[in-house]
ZAMARGU-4260 file (C-alpha; in steps of 0.2 Angstrom, whole numbers, plus 5000, padded with zeros to 4 digits):
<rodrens>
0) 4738/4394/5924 | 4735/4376/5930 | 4736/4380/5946 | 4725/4396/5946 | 4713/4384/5938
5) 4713/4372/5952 | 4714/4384/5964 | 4731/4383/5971 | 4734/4401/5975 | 4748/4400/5982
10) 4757/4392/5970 | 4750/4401/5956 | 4757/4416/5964 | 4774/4410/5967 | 4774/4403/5946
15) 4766/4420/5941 | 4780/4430/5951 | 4792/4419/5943 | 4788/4422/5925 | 4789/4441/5930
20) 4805/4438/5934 | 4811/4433/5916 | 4800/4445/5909 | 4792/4460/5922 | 4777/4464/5908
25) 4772/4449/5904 | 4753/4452/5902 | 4746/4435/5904 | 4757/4432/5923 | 4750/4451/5928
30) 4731/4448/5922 | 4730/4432/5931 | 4741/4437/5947 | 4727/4452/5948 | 4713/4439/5945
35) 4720/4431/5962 | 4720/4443/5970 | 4703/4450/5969 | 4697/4431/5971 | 4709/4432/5990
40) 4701/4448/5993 | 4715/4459/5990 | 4708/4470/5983 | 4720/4483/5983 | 4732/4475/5976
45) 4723/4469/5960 | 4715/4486/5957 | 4735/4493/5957 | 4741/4480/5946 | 4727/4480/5933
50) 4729/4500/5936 | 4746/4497/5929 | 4741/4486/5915 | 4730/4498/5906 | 4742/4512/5908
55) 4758/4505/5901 | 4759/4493/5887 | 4744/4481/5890 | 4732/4498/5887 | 4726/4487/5872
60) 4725/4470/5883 | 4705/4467/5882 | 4707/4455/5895 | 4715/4467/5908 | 4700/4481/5904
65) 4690/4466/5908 | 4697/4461/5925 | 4698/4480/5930 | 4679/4483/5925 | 4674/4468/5935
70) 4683/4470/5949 | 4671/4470/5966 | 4669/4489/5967 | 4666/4493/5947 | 4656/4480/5945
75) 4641/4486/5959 | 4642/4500/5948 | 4637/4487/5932 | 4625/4480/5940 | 4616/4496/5943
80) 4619/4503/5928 | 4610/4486/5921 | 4595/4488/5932 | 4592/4507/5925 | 4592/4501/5907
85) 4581/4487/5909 | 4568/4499/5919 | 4571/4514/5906 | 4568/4500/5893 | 4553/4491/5903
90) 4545/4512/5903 | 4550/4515/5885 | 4541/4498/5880 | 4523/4503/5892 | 4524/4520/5884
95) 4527/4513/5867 | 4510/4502/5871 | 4500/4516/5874 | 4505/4528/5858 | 4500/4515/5847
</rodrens>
């Protein structure tokens, strides 16, 4: 996790690949190999692995939920969702106003 945080991809991925080789669902290695791949633009790849995650046993993994929601294509869709609730609230509090 060193090297994703300096951000040494490549070498993350080769030390992530290796600690799926002792152990194929270990949670942390797949979370953060997904989290490298969406940050290399690989979309495709991180979206299939986090896919994985939250179907087999890391379904109760908070992080992978996490990584999945914000990956590039969910999260345009929580940003928008954002917007409409602060203009549904920005209505709610004008109309509020004018009862009183």
């Amino acid at each position: 996790m060193l090297l994703f945080a300096q951000e040494s991809y490549a070498d993350a991925i080769t030390s992530f690949y290796k600690a799926l080789s002792i152990d194929n669902m270990h949670l942390p290695s797949l979370v953060h190999l997904s989290r490298i791949y969406m940050k290399t633009d690989e979309l495709e790849m991180a979206e299939g692995l986090l896919d994985g995650i939250t179907k087999s046993n890391g379904w109760n993994c908070a992080e992978a939920w996490f990584v999945f929601f914000f990956s590039k294509k969910l999260y345009i869709f929580y940003i928008l969702l954002n917007k409409y609730i602060f203009i549904l609230f920005f209505l709610g509090f004008i109309l509020v106003k004018y009862v009183r």
